[in-house]
N, C-alpha and C positions, 0 to 999 in steps of 0.2 A: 776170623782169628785162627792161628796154627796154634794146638795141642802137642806135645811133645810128648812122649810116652817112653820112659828108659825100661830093659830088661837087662837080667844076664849077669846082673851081681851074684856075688856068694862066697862065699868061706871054701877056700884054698892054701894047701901049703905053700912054702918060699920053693919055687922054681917053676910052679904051676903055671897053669894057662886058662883064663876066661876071654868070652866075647860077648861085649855091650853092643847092646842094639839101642837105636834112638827111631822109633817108626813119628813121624808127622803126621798128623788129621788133617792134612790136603796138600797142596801139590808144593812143594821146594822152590818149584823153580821161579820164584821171585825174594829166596833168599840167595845172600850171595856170599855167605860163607857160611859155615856149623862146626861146631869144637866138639869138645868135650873138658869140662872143668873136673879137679876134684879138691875135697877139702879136706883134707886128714884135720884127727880130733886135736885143740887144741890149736888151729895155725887157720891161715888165711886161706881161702877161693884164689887156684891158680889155675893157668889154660896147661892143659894135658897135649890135645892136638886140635889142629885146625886143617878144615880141607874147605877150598873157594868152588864154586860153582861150574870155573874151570877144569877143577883136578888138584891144584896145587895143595900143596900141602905142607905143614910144620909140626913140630914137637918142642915138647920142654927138652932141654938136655939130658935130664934124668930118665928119660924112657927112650933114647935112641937106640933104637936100633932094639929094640924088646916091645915096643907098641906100634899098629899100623892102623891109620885111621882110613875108611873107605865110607863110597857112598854109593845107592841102588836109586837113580831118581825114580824108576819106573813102579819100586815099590816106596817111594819118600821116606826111604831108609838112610839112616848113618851110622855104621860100626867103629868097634874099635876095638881090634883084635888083642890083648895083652898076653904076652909071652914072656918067660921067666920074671916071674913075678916076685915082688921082694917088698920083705913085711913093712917097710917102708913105703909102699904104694897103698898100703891102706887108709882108705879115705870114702866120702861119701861121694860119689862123680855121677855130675851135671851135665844134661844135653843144651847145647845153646845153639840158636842161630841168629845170626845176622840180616837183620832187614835189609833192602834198599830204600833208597830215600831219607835214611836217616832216623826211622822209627824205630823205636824201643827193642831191644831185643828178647827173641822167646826162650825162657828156659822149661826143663824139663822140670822134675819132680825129686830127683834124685834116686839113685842107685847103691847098698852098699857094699863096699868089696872089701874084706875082711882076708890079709894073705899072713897066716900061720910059721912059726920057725921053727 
């Protein structure tokens, strides 16, 4: 079973920049996508970004172009760079990946990022 392990949160002012790591406890490559969820206080679990095993890659609308999601298979790494950050991005954000086969998918633990005005 894959462990997910998120770093990199933390309390930030509105224009700031952090980066979340998602390190995995064995090898990726029999997932075939991984995100990143968050949940601000009060409201629902929604996808932030998504990167497939190929490379590809998606966002919410509301981080275009200010968040970039990457991945290091060699260290079963997935980042997520966030740039001008806004007190509205404050939430609690989840590392997730996508099985193949159809099996459950693994989340992390969560991470909190806290951006200041």
């Amino acid at each position: 079973q894959v462990q997910l392990l998120e770093s990199g949160g933390g309390l930030v002012q509105a224009g700031g920049s952090l980066r979340l790591s998602c390190a995995a406890s064995a090898s990726i490559f029999s997932i075939k996508a991984m995100g990143w969820y968050r949940q601000p206080p009060g409201k629902q679990r929604e996808l932030v970004a998504g990167i497939t095993s190929g490379g590809s890659t998606n966002y919410a609308d509301s981080v275009k172009g200010r968040f970039t999601i990457s991945r290091n298979n060699a260290k079963n790494t997935v980042y997520l760079q966030m740039n001008s950050l806004k007190p509205e991005d404050t939430a609690v954000y989840y590392c997730n990946a996508e099985r193949i086969n159809g099996l459950p998918d693994y989340w992390g633990q969560g991470t909190q990022v806290t951006v200041s005005s």
